[in-house]
N, C-alpha and C positions, 0 to 999 in steps of 0.2 A: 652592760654586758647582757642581761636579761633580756633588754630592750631590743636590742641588736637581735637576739637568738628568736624571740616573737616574729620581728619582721621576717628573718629568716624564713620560717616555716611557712608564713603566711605568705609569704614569694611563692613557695615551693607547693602551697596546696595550691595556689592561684594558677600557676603553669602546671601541675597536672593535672588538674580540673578542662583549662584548656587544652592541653592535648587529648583529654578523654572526649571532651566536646568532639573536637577535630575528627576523633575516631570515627567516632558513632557517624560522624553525619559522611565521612567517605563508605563506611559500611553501604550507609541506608541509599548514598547514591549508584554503589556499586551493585546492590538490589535492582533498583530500578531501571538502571542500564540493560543488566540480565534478562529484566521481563522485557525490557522494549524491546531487545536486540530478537529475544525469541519471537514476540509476536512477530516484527519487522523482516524474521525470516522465511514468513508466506509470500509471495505473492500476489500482485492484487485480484480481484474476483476479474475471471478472464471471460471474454466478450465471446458472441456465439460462433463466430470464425475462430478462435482463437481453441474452445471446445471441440470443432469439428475437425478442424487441421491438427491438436493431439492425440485423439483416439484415430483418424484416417493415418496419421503415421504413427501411431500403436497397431493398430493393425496388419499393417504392411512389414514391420519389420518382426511382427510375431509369431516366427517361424517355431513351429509344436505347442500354439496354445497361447492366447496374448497375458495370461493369467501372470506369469514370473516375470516380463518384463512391467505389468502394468505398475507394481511397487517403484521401481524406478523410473518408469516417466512420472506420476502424480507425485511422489515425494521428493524426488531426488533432481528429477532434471524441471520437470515445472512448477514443483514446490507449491503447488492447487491443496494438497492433506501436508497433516501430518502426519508421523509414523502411528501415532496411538490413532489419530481419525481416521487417518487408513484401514488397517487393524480391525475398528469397530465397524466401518461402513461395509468390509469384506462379508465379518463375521454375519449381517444384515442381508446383504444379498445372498450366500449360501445357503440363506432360510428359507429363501423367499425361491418359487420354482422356476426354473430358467437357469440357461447359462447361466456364472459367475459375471463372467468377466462383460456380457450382456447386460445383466443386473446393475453390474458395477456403474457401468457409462448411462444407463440411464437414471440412477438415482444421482449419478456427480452434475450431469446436468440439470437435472429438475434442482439439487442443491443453490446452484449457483446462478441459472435462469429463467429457473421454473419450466414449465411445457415444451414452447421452443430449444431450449437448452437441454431438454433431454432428447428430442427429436434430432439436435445438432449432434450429440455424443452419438447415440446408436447409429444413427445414419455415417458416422464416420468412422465407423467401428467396423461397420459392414460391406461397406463401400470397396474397400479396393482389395480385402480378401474375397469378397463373392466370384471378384472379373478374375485374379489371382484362381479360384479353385476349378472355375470353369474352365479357363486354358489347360491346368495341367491336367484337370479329367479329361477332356479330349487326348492329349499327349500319352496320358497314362491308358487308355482304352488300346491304340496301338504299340505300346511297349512295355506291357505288363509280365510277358513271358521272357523278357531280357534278363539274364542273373544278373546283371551290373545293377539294373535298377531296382532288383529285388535287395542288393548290398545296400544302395542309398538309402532305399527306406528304412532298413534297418538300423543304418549308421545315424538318418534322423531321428528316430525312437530313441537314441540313449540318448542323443544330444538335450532331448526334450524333456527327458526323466531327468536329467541332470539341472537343467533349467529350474524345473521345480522345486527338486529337490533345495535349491539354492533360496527361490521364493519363499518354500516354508520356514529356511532356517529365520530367513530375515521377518518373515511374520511374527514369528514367536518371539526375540528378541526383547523388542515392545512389551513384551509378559513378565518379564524377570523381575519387576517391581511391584508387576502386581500377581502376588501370588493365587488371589482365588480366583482370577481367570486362567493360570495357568494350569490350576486343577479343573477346571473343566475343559479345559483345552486337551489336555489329557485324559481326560475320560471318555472323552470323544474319540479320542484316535485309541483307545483299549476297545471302545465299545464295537468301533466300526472296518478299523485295517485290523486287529486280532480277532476278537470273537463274532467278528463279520456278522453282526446284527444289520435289521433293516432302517436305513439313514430317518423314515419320516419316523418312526416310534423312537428313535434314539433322541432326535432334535426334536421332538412334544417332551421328553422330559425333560433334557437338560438349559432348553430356551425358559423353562418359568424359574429355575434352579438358577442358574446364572442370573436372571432378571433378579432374583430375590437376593443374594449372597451381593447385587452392586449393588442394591438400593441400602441393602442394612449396613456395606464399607462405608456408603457417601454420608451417613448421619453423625 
């Protein structure tokens, strides 16, 4: 009977030994699925037609500013950033003097093609809003005094605020995990839309503040 009761258990630690095996190793594969699946969610590094033909139609369809839809061609429809690399490369260009969204296309190109590839971005950036602004400035020279067209502009000014407004919610997003960018993310917007200080002395302090607060998270 004793004999019997030994083997018993010894059955029974041997099968749950193996199924704790079996655990761990679906765990550790279901890890590595995870991280594949996310790298494997980029796209691959795109060729310098491939660069010029998405910011030439970012451009064209970025009716009040290509800044709010640029989140959603680079992450969403050509999958080129992530949302957090997004995020970071925006915050990078903002610093830097120029357009954003200028800035933007040419550091995505040098990213990914170096010189040409940043030539390829700007140039398609610029390209079909320039021929775009020069028709309607001719058009708008003789129908400036029309109310109708005075309404349209107007009606595209909220469209355009609205855009944005939509852009920054999704910028910020991306922050909610990481809390000490999003305290300077909001410092920035106290310092600059409330107490309307000036942009370059606000970003000389908080660009070495920031710089300091990631490098001491990342240790």
């Amino acid at each position: 009977m004793a004999l019997a009761v030994m083997l018993k258990n010894r059955f029974a630690r041997r099968r749950f030994g193996a199924n704790l095996l079996s655990l761990n190793w679906k765990l550790v594969s279901d890890m590595d699925h995870n991280l594949s699946s996310s790298d494997a969610s980029l796209a691959p590094t795109p060729t310098l037609r491939e660069i010029f033909g998405g910011f030439l139609g970012l451009g064209l369809i970025s009716f009040g500013g290509a800044l709010p839809l640029a989140r959603r061609t680079l992450v969403e429809q050509r999958r080129w950033l992530s949302a957090e690399e997004f995020t970071d490369l925006l915050g990078l260009c903002q610093f830097l003097p120029g357009g954003n969204v200028i800035n933007l296309s040419v550091a995505m190109g040098m990213r990914f093609r170096g010189v040409p590839g940043a030539l390829a971005g700007l140039l398609g950036l610029i390209a079909g809003p320039s021929l775009v602004v020069i028709g309607l400035g001719v058009l708008y020279e003789h129908t400036q005094n029309d109310p109708h067209v005075r309404h349209l502009f107007a009606g595209l000014a909220a469209a355009a605020a609205g855009l944005l407004i939509s852009m920054a919610v999704r910028i910020v997003l991306p922050l909610r995990n990481r809390p000490l960018a999003a305290l300077i993310a909001a410092l920035g917007f106290v310092a600059i839309a409330i107490l309307r200080l000036p942009l370059l002395p606000t970003m000389l302090v908080l660009t070495p503040l920031s710089i300091y607060l990631a490098a001491r998270s990342a240790r």
